[in-house]
C-alpha positions as CSV (number, residue, x, y, z in Angstrom):
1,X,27.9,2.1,16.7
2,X,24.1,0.5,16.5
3,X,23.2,0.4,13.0
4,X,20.2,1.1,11.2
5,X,18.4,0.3,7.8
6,X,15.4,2.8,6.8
7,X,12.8,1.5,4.2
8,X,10.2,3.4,2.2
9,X,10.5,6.2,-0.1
10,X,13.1,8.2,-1.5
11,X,12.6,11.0,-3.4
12,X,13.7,14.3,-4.7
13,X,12.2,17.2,-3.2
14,X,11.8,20.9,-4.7
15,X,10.7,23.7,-2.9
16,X,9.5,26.6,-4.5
17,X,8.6,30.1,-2.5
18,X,5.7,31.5,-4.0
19,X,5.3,35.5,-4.6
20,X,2.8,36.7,-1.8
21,X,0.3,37.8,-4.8
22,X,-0.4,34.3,-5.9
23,X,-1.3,32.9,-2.5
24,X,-4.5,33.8,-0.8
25,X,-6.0,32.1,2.2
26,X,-7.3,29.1,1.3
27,X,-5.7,28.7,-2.3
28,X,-3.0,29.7,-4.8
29,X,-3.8,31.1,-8.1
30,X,-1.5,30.9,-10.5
31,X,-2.9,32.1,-14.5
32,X,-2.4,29.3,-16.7
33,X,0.6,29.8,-19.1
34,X,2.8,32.2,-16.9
35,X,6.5,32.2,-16.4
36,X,6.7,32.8,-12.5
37,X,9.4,34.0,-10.9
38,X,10.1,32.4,-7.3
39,X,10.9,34.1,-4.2
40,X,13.4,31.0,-3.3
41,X,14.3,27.8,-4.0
42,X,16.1,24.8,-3.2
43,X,16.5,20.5,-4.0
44,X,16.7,18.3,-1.7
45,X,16.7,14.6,-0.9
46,X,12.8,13.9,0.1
47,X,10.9,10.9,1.3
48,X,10.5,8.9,4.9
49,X,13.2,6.4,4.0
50,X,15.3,9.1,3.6
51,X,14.7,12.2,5.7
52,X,15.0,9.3,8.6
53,X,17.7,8.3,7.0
54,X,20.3,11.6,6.8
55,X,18.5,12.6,10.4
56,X,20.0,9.6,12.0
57,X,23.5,9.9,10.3
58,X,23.7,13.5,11.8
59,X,23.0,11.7,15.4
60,X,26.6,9.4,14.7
61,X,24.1,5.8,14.1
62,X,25.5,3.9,10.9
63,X,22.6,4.5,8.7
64,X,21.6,2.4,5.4
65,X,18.2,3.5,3.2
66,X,16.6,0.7,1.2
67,X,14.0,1.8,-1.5
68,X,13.5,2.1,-5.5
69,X,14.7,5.0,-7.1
70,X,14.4,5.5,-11.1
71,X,17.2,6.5,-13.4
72,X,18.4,9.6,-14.4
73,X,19.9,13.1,-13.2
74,X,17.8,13.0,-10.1
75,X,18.4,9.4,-9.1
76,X,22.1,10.4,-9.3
77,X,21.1,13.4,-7.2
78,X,19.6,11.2,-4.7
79,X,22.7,8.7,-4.4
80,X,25.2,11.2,-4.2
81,X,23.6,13.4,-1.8
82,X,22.7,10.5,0.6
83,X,26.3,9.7,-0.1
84,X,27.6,12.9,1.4
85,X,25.3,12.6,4.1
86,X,26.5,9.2,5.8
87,X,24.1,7.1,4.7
88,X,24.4,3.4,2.7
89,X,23.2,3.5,-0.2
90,X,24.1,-0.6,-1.1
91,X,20.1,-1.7,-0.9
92,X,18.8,1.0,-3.0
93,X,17.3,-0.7,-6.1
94,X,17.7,1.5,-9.4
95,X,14.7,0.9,-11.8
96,X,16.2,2.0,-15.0
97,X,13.2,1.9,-16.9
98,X,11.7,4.6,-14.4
99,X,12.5,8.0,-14.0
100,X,13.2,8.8,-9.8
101,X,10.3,9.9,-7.9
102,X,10.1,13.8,-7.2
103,X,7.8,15.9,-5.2
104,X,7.6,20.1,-6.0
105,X,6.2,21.6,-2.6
106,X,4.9,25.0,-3.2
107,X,5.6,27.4,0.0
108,X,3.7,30.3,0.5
109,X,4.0,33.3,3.1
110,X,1.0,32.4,5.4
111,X,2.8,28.9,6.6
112,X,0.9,26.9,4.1
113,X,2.4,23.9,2.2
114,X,0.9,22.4,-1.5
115,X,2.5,19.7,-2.2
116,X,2.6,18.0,-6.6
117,X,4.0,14.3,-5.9
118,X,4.8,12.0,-8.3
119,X,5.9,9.0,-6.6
120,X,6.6,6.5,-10.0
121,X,10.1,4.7,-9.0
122,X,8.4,3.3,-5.5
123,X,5.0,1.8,-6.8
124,X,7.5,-1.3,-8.0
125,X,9.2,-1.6,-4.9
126,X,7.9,-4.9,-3.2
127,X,9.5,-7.7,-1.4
128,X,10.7,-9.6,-3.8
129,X,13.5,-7.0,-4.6
């Protein structure tokens, strides 16, 4: 089997279905200080490192991502869920003074993405780790 090492982010990824009243054509308007009840939802491993990553293992190629990652709950996420998807997680540097880079992408009926990123755990990767 060829193998292959992916490098670049890795993050946690939450998707959110908006209710069709808060999303108009060009923008979503959401009143400050609601509690919002989603459509949908779901978590899922996010970044290019490591969609390429999983996409590749599901193709039969020995797969390895190489990034940072924080610590905490979702970095465990991250690991574990790579894990159980066929792909190495050796090279994946753990900042534990960091928490793991997320991203909430906001899905609304009309096809329309917004995407809140915080991408902490991978402004430190360089290569000197």
């Amino acid at each position: 089997r060829q193998k292959i090492l992916t490098i670049g982010s890795l993050t946690v990824d939450i998707f959110a279905e908006l209710p069709n009243k808060f999303c108009t054509k060009k923008s979503i308007e959401i009143p400050l200080g609601d509690k919002i009840r989603l459509e949908d939802g779901l978590v899922s491993t996010g970044g290019g490192a490591a969609n390429l990553a999983v996409g590749l293992a599901k193709l039969g190629f020995d797969v390895a991502a190489c990034g940072a990652i924080g610590d905490g709950t979702n970095s465990d996420f991250l690991l574990q869920d790579l894990c159980n998807k066929n792909v190495k997680t050796d090279l994946i540097i753990k900042n534990t003074d960091q928490l793991a880079s997320f991203s909430i992408i906001l899905n609304s009926d009309k096809g329309a993405r917004t995407v809140l990123h915080s991408h902490v755990s991978q402004n430190n990767f360089s290569q000197e780790n």
